[in-house]
N, C-alpha and C positions, 0 to 999 in steps of 0.2 A: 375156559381159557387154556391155551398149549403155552404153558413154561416153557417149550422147547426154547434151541436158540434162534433170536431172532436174524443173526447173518453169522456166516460161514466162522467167523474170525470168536462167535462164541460158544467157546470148547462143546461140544457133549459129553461128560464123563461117563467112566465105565458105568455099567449098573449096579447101585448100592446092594450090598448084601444083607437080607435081616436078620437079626440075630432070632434064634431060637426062644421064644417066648409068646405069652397069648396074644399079642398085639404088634403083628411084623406090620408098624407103620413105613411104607415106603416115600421115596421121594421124588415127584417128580423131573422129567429128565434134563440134564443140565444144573441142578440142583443137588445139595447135597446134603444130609442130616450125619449130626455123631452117634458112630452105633450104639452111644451107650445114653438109649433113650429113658432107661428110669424105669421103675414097675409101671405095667399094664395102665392106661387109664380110667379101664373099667374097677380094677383091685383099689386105684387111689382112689376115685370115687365112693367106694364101696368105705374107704378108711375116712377118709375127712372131708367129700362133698367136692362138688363144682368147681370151689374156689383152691382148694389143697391139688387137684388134678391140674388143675391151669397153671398156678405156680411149678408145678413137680413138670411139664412139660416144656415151659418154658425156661426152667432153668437147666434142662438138657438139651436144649438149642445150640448148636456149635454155629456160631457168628464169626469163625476164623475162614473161613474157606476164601480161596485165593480163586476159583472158576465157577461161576453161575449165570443164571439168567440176569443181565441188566433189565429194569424195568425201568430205574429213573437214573437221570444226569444232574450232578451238581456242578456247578462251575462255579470254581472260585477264581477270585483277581490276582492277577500277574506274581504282584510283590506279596502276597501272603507268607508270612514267617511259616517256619519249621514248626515250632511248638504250637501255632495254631493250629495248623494243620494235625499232626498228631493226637491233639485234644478232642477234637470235631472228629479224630476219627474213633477217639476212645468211646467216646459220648455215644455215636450211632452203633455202634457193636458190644458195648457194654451191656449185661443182663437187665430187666428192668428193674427189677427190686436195688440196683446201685443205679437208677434213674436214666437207662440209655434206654436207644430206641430195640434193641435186640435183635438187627437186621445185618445183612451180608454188604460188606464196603469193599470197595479195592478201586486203586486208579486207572483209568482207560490205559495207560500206558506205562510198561513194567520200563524198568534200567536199558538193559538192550534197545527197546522201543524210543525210550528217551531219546539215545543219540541218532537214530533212526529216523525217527518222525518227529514236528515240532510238539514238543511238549504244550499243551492248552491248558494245562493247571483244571483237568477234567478227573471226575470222579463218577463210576460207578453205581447205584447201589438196587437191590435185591433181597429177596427173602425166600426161607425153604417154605414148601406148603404147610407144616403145620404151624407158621409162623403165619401165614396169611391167614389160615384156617381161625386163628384165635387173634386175628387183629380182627376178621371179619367179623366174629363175635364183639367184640370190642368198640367197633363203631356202631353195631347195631342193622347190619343190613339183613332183608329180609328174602327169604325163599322161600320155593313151594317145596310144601311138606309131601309126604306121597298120598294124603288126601284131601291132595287138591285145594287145601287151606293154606294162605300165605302166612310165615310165621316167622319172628325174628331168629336168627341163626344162634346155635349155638352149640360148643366143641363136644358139648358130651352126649347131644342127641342128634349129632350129626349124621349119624344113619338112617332116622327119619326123614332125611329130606330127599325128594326128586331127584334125578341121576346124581347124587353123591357115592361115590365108590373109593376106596381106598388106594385103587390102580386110575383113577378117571383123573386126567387132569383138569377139564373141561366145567369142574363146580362153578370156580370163581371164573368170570369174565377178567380178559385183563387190562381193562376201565377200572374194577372193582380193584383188583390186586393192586394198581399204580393208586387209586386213591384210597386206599388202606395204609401205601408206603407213606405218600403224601400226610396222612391224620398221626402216623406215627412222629414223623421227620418234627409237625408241628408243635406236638405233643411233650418233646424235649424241652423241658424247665432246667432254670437254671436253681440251681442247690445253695450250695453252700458260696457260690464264686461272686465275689464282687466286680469284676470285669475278665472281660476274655481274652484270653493270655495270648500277651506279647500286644495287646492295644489297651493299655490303662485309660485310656479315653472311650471306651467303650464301656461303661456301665452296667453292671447287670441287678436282679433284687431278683431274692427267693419268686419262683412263681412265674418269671419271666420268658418268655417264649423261645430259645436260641436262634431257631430258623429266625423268625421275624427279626431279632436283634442284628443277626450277620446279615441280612439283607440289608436294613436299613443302613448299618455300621458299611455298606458295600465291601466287605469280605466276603461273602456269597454272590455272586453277580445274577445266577439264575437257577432258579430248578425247574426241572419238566420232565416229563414221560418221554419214552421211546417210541416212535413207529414200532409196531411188527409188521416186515414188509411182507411177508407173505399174506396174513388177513387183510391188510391194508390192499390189495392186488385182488382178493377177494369181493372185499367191499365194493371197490369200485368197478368193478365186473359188472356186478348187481345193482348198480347208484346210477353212474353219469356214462360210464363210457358209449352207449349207444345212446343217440337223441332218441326218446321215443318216450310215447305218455303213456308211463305206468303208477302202479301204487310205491311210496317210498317204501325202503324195506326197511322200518324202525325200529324194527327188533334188532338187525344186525348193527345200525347207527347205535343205536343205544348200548352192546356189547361192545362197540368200539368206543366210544364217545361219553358214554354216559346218557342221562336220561335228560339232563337238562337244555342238550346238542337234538338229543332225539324227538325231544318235545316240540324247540323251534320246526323243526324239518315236518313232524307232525302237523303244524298247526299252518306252515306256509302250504302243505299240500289238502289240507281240508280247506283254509279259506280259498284258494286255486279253483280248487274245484264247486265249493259254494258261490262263487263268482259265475259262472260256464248258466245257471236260470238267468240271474240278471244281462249278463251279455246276449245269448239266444235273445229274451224277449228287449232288451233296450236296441237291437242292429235295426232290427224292420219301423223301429218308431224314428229311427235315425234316416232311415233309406227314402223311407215313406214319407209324401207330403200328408201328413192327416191334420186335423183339426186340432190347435196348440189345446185348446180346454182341454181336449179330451187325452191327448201326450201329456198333460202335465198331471193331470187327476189318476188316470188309471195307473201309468208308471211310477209316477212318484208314491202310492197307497202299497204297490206292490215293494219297492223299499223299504217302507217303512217296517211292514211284516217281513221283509228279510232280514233287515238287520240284526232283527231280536230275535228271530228262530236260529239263526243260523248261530249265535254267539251260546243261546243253551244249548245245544245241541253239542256243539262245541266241548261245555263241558261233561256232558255225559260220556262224550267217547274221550278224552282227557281221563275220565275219573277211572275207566275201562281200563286205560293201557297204564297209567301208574299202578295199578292195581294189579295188572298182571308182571309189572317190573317189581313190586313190594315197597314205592317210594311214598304211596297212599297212605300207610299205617304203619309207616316212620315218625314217630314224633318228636315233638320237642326237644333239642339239648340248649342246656346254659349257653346263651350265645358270650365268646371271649372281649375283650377291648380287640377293638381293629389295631391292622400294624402302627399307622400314621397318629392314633392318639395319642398323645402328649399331657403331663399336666401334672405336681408336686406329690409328688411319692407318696402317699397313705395308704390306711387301711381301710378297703371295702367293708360297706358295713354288711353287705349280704354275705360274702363271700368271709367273709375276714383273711383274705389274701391282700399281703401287697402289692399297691400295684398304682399308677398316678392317677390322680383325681383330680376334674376342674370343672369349676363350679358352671353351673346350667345356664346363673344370669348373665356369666360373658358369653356364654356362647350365646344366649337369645340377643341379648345387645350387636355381637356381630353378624346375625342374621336379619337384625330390625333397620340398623345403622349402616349396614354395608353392603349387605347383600342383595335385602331388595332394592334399593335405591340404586343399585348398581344394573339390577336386574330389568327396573325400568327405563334407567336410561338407553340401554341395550335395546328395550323395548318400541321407545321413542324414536332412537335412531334407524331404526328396521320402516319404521312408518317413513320418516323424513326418504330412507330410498324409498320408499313405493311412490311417494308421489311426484321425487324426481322420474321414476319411470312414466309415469302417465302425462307428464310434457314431455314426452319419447315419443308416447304414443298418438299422442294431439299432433306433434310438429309431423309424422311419421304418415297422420292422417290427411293434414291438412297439404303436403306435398303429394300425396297422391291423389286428393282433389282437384288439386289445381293442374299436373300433368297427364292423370288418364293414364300412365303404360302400364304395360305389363310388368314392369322392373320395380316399377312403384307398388304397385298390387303385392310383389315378393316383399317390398320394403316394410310390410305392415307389421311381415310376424319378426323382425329381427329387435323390437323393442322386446317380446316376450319371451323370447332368446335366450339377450341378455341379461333380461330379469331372474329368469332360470336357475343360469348359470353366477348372479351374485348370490341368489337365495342361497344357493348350494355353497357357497364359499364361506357368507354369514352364517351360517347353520356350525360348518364346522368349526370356524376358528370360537364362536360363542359357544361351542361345547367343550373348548381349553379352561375360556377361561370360566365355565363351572365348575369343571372337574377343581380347578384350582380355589376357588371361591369354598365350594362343599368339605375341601380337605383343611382350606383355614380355618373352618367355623371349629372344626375339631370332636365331628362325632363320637362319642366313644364305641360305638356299634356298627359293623358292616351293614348291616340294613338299614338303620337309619340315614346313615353315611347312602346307601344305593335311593331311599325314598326321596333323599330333599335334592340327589343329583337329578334323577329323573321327574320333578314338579319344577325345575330350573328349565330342563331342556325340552319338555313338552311343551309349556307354556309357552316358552320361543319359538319354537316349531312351527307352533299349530299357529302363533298369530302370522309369525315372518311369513308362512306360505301362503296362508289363507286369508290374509288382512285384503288384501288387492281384488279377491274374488267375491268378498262384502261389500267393499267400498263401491264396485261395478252394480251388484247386486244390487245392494239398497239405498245407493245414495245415486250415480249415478244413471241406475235402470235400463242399462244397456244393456240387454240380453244377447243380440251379438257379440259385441267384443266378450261377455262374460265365458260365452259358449267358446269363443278366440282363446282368451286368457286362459281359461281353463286347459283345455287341450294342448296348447305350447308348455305350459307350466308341468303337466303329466306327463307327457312323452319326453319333454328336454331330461327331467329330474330321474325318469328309468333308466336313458342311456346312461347319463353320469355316472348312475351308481354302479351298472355293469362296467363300464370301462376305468371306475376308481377305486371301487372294491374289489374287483376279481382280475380281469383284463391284465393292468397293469403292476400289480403285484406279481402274477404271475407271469410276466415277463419278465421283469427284474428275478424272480427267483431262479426263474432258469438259465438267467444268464449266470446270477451268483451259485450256480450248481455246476455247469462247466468250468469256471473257474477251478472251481475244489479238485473236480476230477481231475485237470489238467497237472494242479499243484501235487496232486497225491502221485499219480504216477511221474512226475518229474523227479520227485527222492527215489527211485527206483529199488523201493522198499524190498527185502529181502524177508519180510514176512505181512502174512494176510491184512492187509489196510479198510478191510471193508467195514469192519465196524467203526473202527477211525472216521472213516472216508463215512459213515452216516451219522456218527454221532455231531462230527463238525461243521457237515453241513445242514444239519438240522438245528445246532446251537445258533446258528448265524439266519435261520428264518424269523419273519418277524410274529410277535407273541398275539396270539388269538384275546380281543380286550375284552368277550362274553358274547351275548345276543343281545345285548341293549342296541346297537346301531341295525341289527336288522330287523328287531321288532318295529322299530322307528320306523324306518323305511316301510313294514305294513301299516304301521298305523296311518303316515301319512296317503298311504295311497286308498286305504279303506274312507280318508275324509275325502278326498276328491272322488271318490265314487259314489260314496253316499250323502256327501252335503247339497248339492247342486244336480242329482241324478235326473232330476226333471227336466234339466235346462241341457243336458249334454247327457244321452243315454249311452255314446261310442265309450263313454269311460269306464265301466266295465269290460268290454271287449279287449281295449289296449291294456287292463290291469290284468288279465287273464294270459296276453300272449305273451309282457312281461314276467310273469310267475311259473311260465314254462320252461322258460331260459334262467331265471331266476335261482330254480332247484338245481339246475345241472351247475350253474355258476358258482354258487355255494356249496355245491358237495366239493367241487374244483376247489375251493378257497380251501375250505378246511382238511382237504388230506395233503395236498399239494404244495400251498404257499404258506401255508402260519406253521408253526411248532404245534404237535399235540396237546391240546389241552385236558388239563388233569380231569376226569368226571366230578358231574356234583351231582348227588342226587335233588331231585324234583316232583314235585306232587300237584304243579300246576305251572301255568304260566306269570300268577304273581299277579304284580301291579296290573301288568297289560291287558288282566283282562277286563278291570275296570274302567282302563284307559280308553277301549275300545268302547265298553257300553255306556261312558261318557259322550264319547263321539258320537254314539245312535243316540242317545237324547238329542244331543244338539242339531243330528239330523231331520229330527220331527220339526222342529222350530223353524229352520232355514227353510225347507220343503214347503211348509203349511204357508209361509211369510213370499213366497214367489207365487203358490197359487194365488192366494188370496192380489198379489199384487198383478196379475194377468188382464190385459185387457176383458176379455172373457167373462171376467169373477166379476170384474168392475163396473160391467153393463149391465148386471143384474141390481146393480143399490147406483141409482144416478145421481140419486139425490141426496143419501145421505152417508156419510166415509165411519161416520160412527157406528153405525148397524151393521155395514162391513169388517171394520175391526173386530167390533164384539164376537162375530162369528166367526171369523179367521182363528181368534182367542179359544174359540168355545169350543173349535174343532181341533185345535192343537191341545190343549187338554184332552179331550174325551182318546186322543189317539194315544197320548201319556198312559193315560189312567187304562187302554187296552194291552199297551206292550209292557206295563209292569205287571199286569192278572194274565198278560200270556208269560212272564217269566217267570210269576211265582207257580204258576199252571203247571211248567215244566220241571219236572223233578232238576235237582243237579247230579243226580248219580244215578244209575240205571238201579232196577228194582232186587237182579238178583248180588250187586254192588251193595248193594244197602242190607242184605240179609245177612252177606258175608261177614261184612264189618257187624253190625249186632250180634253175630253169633261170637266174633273173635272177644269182641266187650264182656260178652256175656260170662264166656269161660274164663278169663281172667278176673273175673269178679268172683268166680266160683274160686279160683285158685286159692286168691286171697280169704276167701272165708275159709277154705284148707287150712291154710300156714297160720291163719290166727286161732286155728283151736289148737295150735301147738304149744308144748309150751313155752313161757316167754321169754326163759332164758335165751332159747334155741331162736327165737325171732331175734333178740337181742344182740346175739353172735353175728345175723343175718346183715344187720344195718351197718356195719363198718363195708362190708361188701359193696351195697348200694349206695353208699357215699362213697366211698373210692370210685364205681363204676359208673356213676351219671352223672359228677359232679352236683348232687343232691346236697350240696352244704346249705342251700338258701330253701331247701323245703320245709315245709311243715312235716311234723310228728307224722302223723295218716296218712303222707305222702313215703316218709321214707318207709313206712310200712309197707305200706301199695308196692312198692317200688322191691323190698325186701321179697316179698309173699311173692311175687311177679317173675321174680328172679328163680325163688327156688321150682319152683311152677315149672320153667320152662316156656310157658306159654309168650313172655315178650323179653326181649334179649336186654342185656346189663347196661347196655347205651344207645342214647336214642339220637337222631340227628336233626337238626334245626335243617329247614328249605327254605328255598324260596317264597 
C-alpha cells in the first residue's frame, strides 16, 4: 500500500529525520513518527521478549500529529456536544495501556475552514506505519515469508517476510491498513464510564464496544474508508473500463477490496466461464430439430456431471487463491455479541465479561411462534400470485385462440412479464422484512444472525421463482409454456437486476456528484477543497450491504439453468452473456456508486457454497422426474407406470450415489495446498514441544500474553499453552480471525 496522500488537499510533510541509533525506523510519506522512538527493538527484545518490544514501541507512538494520511471517515451528527466529542477523541489517540485506540484523529476541517466551507461534523482518522505494522500483528494477518511459506505477521520478525523493507511502503495493502484502523476503532471498550458523556441516556458496562454504542446511540452516523483515487484509476484501467473478455484481476480487487469483494468477482468469473461447455453444447440442441429422447438424455446426464465438477473444482482454485492471500490459515477468533443484541446485563459465563444475556428459549419461541408462521404465510401468499398468474395465462391463451393475430401471439409473453417483474418486487420487499424478523429474534452472533437471514430468503427465493416452473412441470406437463415460462422469467429477472442494481444507482450518483462540485465551487474556497469535495461526496453514496444479493442472483440463475436444462438448453447461453456485462456492471457498482467497503478477510465462499451443491441435488431429481416423464420413456412401459417409476427412482439414485463418489473423488484442496498446510501444523507442533521443555515459570509468564492476545479466556489449560508456545515460536501470530 502507498500511504502517500490520497488528494492534493493531504499535506506531504517534510521527510522525518532519524535519529542516530541502531534502528532508524522511518515513516512513511505523509505520516509522521516521534523522534524519540525508545531503545532499538531488537536491544528490547533482547531485554524482556515480544511482548516488552511491542509495549516500548507503542508507547512511543506520537498520536498528536495534526497532517497525515486519511485512511478512514467518522461522521458524527449535527448536535453532538463539545465534551463528547473531545472524549471520542481522547479515547482514539490515547496510548493503549490507558485503553485507546493509539491512532492519528484530526477533523476534516480546521477554524479558518469552518467559516469557509460547511462544516459536516466530519472526522479524519490514520495511523503511522509502525502502528499498522503491530496492529497488523494484532489482528493476525498473514504473509509470505521469504520462503515461500505463508505465516502469521509479526513485528519482531518482520524482516522475514517477502518485500518487507523498512523504506517499502507497499507491505500492507490499504484494504489491510483501513481494516486494521476498523478492528482497532472496534476494539475500544469502555472502562470505567457508565455512560458517555453529555448523553446520560446512553449506557455503557465495562467490556462494552464504544464504536457500536455511538452507532447505535446515533452519535456516530457512519464510518467508512477512503477511496485512494489514484489506485482506484488504476484498478479500473485494468477491470471494466474496456468491454472485453478477459481474466478478472483478483489480486488487484482483493488489494483494493479485500478478499471477501475478491472472492465474489473470483467465483462470478469462474462459474462465467464454466457455463461457456454447457452453452456451446445446449445452442445446437436448441437450433436443431433432433429427436426429444435423445435432447433430453444426452443433455441433461451432461448437467448432471457438470454441476458437481464444476462446484469441486471450484473449491480447489478457492483454496489456491485464499492461500496465496494468507485467509486459508487464519483461524478462529472468539466471535463478540453482534451490535443489535440486547438482553439483561450479566455475566458470561465463558467469558466472565459483562455484557446482556437472553435466554435461548425466547428466542427459539420467537422463531417457532413468529417467524416461521410468518414465513409461511409469505410463502402461501407467493403461491396464491402464481396462480393468479396462470388465469393471466389461460385468459392470455384463450384470446389468442379465438383471434389468430399477430398482436395476440405478442400477447402470450406479457403474462410472464409481469410475473417477472412481481417476483422481483416480492423478493425484495420479503427481504425487509427478514432482515427485520432475524434482528427481532435477537441473535447474539453475527453468524448466526447471517445463517437464519439467509435460510429465510433462500427458501423464499427458490420457491417464489421456481414454484411456477414445477407446477407447469409436473402438474400441468406443459413442456411448452414450461420452455415459455422459463425463458421470460430468465431474461426479464437479468435485465432488472442490471438496470436496479447498477444502471440506476449510478445515475442518481452522478447526478448527486455534480451537485457537490457545483456546491464546492460556489463557496469560492480560498483554499484546496478537494479533499473536502471527496470526502463529502463519498459520505453521501449509498453503503455497500455485502455479497449476499449477488451471490443470490448466481444462485438463482445457476437453478434456472440447471433445474430444467433439458427442457430449455438456450438457458445457459443467456446466463453466460448476462455474466459478461454482469462483471463489468459490478466492478461499476463497487468503485463508483457505493461507499468503499471496509475488507474482511475470507477463506471461502461460506453458506453458498452449500447452497449451490443443494441446488445440484435437486437438479438430479427435477432432471431424472422429466425424462422419465417424456413421451419417449413412457412408450417403453405401456403397461405398466409402476416399473416406470421404480426405474426413474433407481436411476435417480445411482446418479446421487455417482456425484457424491465424484465429489468425495475430488480432493477439496490442491495436493501441493495440502503439504503446505501439514507442513505449517507440523512446525507449530514442533514449536510447542520447544516452549514446553521450558521452564514453566517462563511458559507461566507466557499465558497472561496469550489471554490478552486472542481473547483465550474461554480456553482450555492445553490450549492456552498451544496458544503460549505459538506465540513465542513465531510460527502463528497472537490473534487469529473468525471468516466467513
Amino acid at each position: 500500500m502507498r500511504l502517500g496522500p490520497a488528494t492534493p488537499s493531504a499535506r506531504r510533510l517534510p521527510p522525518h529525520r532519524p535519529r542516530p541509533a541502531p534502528y532508524p525506523e522511518r515513516c512513511s510519506p505523509g505520516l509522521r513518527v516521534s523522534p524519540a522512538l525508545g531503545p532499538a527493538p531488537e536491544d528490547v527484545e533482547r531485554r524482556g521478549g515480544r511482548l516488552s518490544k511491542m509495549k516500548v514501541t507503542l508507547s512511543a507512538l506520537d498520536t498528536h500529529e495534526s497532517s497525515f494520511t486519511p485512511l478512514v471517515v467518522i461522521e458524527l451528527a449535527q448536535d453532538v456536544k463539545e465534551e463528547t466529542k473531545e472524549w471520542l477523541k481522547n479515547r482514539i489517540i490515547s496510548k493503549k495501556k490507558d485503553g485507546g485506540a493509539q491512532l492519528l484523529f484530526r477533523p476534516l476541517l480546521n477554524k479558518y475552514e469552518k467559516e469557509t466551507l460547511e462544516n459536516q461534523n466530519l472526522y479524519l482518522v490514520g495511523a503511522s506505519k509502525i502502528r499498522l505494522l503491530l496492529g497488523a500483528e494484532a489482528v493476525g494477518l498473514v504473509k509470505e515469508c521469504n520462503d515461500n511459506t505463508m505465516r502469521a505477521f509479526t513485528y519482531g520478525t518482520r524482516h522475514t517476510f517477502k518485500g518487507f523493507d523498512d523504506d517499502n511502503d507497499d507491505f500492507l495493502t490499504m484494504a489491510e491498513c483501513q481494516f486494521i484502523i476498523k478492528h482497532e476503532l472496534e476494539n475500544l471498550r469502555a472502562r470505567d464510564e457508565k455512560m458517555i458523556p453529555g448523553y446520560p441516556q446512553a449506557k455503557l458496562y465495562p467490556g462494552k464496544s464504544l464504536l457500536r454504542r455511538l452507532l447505535t446511540s446515533g452519535i456516530v452516523i457512519q464510518v467508512f474508508p477512503l477511496h485512494d483515487n489514484e489506485a482506484l484509476k488504476k484498478l479500473e484501467d485494468s477491470w471494466y473500463t474496456r468491454f472485453t473478455i478477459k481474466c478478472q484481476p483478483t489480486d488487484s480487487i482483493r488489494g483494493y477490496f479485500g478478499e471477501t469483494i475478491a472472492l465474489y468477482f473470483g467465483f462470478l468469473e469462474y462459474f462465467t466461464f464454466a457455463l461457456i461447455p454447457m452453452a456451446v453444447i445446449g445452442l445446437p440442441y436448441y437450433l436443431f430439430v433432433w429427436e426429444d429422447y435423445d435432447k433430453y438424455v444426452i443433455f441433461a446426464s451432461f448437467n448432471l456431471i457438470w454441476s458437481t465438477v464444476i462446484l469441486e473444482v471450484w473449491k480447489r482454485g478457492c483454496a489456491s487463491m485464499t492461500y496465496r492471500w494468507g485467509t486459508l490459515v487464519m483461524k478462529r477468533q472468539f466471535e463478540e455479541p453482534r451490535p443489535g443484541y440486547h438482553g439483561v446485563l450479566g455475566i458470561n459465563p465463558v467469558t466472565g465479561r459483562e455484557e446482556p444475556l437472553y435466554p435461548s428459549y425466547k428466542r427459539q419461541l420467537r422463531i417457532y411462534l413468529v417467524s416461521l408462521p410468518f414465513v409461511c404465510l409469505c410463502l402461501y401468499f407467493s403461491l396464491f400470485v402464481m396462480m393468479i398468474y396462470f388465469d393471466m395465462e389461460a385468459w392470455a391463451l384463450g384470446l389468442h385462440e379465438s383471434s389468430g393475430s399477430e398482436w395476440t401471439g405478442i400477447l402470450l409473453y406479457v403474462p410472464s412479464i409481469i410475473y417477472a417483474f412481481v417476483i422481483e418486487i416480492m423478493n425484495r420487499l420479503y427481504r425487509y422484512a427478514a432482515e427485520f424478523l432475524t434482528s427481532w429474534e435477537n441473535h447474539r452472533l453475527e453468524s448466526a444472525y447471517q445463517n437464519h437471514l439467509i435460510l429465510k430468503v433462500l427458501v423464499f427465493n427458490f420457491l417464489n421463482c421456481f414454484a411456477s416452473l414445477f407446477y407447469i412441470a409436473f402438474v400441468l406437463r406443459d413442456m411448452k409454456l414450461l420452455r415459455q415460462s422459463l425463458a421470460t422469467l430468465l431474461i426479464t429477472s437479468q435485465i432488472l437486476n442490471q438496470v436496479v442494481e447498477s444502471l440506476l444507482p449510478y445515475w442518481l450518483q452522478r447526478k448527486h456528484h455534480m451537485q457537490v462540485k457545483r456546491k464546492v465551487q460556489a463557496l469560492k474556497a480560498d483554499i484546496d477543497a478537494t479533499l473536502y469535495e471527496q470526502v463529502v461526496l463519498e459520505k453521501e453514496m449509498g453503503t455497500y450491504l455485502g455479497t449476499f444479493d449477488d451471490y443470490l442472483e448466481l444462485f438463482l440463475q445457476f437453478g434456472y439453468v440447471s433445474l430444467f436444462s433439458c427442457v430449455y438448453p438456450l438457458a445457459a447461453t443467456f446466463a453466460v452473456l448476462n455474466n459478461l456485462t454482469e462483471v463489468n456492471s459490478d466492478a461499476l457498482k463497487m468503485c463508483r456508486v457505493f461507499k468503499r467497503p471496509f475488507a474482511e478477510p475470507s477463506a471461502s465462499i461460506g453458506v453458498w457454497q452449500l447452497a449451490f451443491e443443494t441446488m445440484s441435488v435437486i437438479s438430479v431429481v427435477t432432471n431424472c422426474a422429466l425424462i422419465g416423464m417424456s413421451p419417449q420413456v413412457n412408450a417403453l412401459f405401456p403397461e405398466s407406470k409402476a416399473d416406470l417409476i421404480l426405474i426413474v427412482v433407481a436411476v435417480e439414485h445411482a446418479l446421487l450415489a455417482f456425484k457424491f463418489i465424484l465429489a468425495f473423488a475430488i480432493p477439496d484442496k490442491p495436493r501441493h495446498i495440502q503439504m503446505k498446510l501439514a507442513r505449517l501444523e507440523f512446525e507449530s507442533l514442533e514449536a510447542l514441544k520447544q516452549q514446553c521443555s521450558v521452564p514453566f515459570t517462563h511458559l507461566w509468564n507466557l499465558m497472561p500474553v496469550a489471554l490478552a492476545d486472542t481473547h483465550s479466556d474461554c480456553l482450555a489449560p492445553t490450549q492456552v499453552m498451544h496458544v503460549a508456545g505459538t506465540q513465542a515460536s513465531g510460527f502463528c501470530g497472537p490473534r487469529t480471525r473468525h471468516w466467513k
